[in-house]
C-alpha positions in Angstrom: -56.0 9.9 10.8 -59.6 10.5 11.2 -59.7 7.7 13.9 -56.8 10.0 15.5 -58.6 13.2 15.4 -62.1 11.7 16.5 -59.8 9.7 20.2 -58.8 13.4 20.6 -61.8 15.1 20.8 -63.4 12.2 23.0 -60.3 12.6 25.4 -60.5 16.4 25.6 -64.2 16.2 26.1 -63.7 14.1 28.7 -60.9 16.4 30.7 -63.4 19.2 30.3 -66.3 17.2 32.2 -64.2 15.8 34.9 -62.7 20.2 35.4 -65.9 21.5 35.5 -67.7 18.7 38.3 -64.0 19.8 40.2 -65.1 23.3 41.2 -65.6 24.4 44.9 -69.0 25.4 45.9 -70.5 27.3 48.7 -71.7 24.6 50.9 -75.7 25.1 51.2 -76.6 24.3 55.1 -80.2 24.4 56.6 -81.7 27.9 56.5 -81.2 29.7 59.8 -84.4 32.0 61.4 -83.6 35.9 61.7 -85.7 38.9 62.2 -84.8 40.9 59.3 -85.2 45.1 59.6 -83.7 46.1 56.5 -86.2 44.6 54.4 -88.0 48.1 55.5 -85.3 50.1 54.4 -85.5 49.7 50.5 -82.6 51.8 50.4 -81.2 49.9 47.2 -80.7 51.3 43.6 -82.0 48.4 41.5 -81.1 50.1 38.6 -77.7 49.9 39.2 -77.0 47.2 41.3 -76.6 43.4 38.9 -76.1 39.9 39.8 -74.0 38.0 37.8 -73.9 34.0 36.3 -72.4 31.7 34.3 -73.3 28.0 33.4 -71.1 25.2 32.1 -71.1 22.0 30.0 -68.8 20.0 28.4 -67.5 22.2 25.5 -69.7 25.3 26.2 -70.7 27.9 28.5 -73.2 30.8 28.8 -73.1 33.7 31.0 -75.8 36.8 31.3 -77.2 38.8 34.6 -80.5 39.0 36.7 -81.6 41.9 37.9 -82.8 43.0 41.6 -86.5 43.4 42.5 -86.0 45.1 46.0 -83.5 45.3 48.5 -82.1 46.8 51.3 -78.9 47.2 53.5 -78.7 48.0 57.7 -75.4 49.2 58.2 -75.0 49.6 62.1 -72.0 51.7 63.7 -70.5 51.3 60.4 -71.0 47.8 60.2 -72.8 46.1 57.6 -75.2 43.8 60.0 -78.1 43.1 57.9 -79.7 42.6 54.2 -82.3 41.7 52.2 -82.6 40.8 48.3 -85.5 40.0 46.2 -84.1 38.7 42.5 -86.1 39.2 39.5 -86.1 35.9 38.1 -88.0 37.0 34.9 -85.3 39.7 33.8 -82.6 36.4 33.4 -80.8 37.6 30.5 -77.5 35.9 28.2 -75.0 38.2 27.4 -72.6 35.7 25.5 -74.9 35.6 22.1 -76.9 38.6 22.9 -79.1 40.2 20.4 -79.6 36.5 18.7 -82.0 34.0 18.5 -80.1 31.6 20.6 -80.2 34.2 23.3 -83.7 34.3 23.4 -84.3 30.1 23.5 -81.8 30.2 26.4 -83.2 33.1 28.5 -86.8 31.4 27.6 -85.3 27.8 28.5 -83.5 29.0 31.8 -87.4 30.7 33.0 -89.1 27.5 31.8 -89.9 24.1 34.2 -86.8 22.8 33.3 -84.8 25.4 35.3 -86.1 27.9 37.2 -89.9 27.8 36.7 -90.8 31.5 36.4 -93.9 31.5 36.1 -94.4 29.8 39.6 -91.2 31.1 41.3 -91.1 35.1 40.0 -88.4 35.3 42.6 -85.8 34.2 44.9 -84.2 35.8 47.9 -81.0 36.5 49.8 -81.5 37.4 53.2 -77.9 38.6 55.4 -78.1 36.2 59.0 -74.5 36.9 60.0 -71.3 38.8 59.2 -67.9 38.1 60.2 -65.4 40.4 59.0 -61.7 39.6 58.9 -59.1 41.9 57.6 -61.5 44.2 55.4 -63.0 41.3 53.7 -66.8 40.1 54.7 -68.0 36.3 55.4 -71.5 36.8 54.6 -73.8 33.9 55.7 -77.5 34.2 54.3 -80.6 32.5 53.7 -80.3 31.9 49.7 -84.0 31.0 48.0 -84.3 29.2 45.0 -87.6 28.3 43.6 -89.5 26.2 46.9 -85.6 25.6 48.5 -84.4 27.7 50.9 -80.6 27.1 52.3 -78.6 29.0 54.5 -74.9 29.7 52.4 -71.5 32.0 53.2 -70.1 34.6 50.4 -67.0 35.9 50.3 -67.9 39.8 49.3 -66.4 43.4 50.3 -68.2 46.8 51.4 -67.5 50.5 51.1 -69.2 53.5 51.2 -68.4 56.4 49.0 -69.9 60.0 48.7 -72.9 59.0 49.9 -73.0 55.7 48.2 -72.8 51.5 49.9 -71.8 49.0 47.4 -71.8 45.3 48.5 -70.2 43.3 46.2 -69.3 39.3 46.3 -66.3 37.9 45.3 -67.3 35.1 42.6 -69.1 32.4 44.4 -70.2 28.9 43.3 -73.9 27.3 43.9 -75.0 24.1 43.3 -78.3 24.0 41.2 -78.9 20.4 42.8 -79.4 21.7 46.1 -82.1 24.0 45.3 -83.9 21.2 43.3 -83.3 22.3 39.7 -82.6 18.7 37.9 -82.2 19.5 33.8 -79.5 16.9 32.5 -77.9 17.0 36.1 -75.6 14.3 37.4 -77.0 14.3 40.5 -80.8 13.2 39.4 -79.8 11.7 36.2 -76.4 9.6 36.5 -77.0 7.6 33.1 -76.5 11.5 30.9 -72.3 10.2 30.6 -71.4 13.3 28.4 -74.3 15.3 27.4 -75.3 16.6 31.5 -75.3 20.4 31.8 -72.9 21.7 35.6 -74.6 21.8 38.3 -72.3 24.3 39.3 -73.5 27.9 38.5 -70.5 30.6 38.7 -72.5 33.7 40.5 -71.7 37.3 41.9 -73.5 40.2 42.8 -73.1 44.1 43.3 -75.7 46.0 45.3 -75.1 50.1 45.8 -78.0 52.0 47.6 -79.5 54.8 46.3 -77.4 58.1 46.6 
């Protein structure tokens, strides 16, 4: 019976492996050039805007937010043309075990060299190159920066203005930590892990409002 039980677990950790290396991602292209004007603007509440994210492995998963460092939005003719968005990559928190321990050796293991280097890379960057909007929803392209990687991507995301307020906010979007050269127990640098690799897929989205 044990023998039963133990073919089970192997089989369902196996089906949860080959799910979570199924999952569409944004496809990261070379970065394009742009002038960028709303980096002048700071017109964005960084108190209340929050980007969202949420890592995978076989039989686990942690989620948490990061918060914004700067930003700002150019809306032209009612048109949302341009944007810039400098991420605080030291406020990475966990929200699934928050207030524990564990939350604390995850937030410091996600800052560390192993991830997202912190200490040498305080910040990464989204900057808006082109818009194409196609019955009220946005195609956003942008230049996304990760530690020393930059790559141009497109997010699916909405915008509306109310009483005096923009919010800009993606639809849930998936990167692939490989492209932006962060390796821990990924299948793409390290094909011997079988089992114990952590996604390269990292489930993200975002909500920037300006300031009222």
């Amino acid at each position: 019976m044990k023998k039963i039980v133990l073919s089970l677990v192997v089989f369902a950790s196996v089906l949860t492996a080959c799910k979570s290396e199924k999952k569409d991602k944004v496809e990261a292209k070379e970065a394009v050039k742009v002038e960028v004007k709303a980096a002048t603007l700071n017109n964005v509440d960084v108190a209340t805007s929050i980007l969202t994210w949420k890592g995978t492995k076989p039989g686990g998963a942690h989620d948490g937010t990061v918060a914004l460092k700067s930003g700002g939005i150019l809306i032209e003719d009612g048109k949302l043309t341009q944007g810039e968005f400098v991420v605080d990559m030291n406020t990475i928190t966990n929200l699934d075990m928050k207030g524990s321990k564990g939350a604390g050796k995850i937030e410091g293991h996600l800052k560390n060299a192993d991830f997202f280097d912190v200490t040498v890379y305080p910040t990464s960057k989204f900057v808006i190159t082109n818009v194409v909007e196609t019955e009220g929803k946005l195609a956003v392209t942008g230049n996304l920066q990760i530690k020393d990687v930059t790559k141009s991507i497109t997010i699916p995301a909405t915008i509306s203005t109310e009483n005096g307020v923009t919010v800009f906010k993606s639809e849930i979007f998936n990167v692939d930590r490989a492209d932006f050269n962060v390796k821990y127990k990924s299948k793409s640098f390290f094909k011997e892990l079988k089992d114990k690799f952590v996604d390269d897929i990292i489930e993200m989205s975002f909500e920037v409002k300006t300031k009222a």
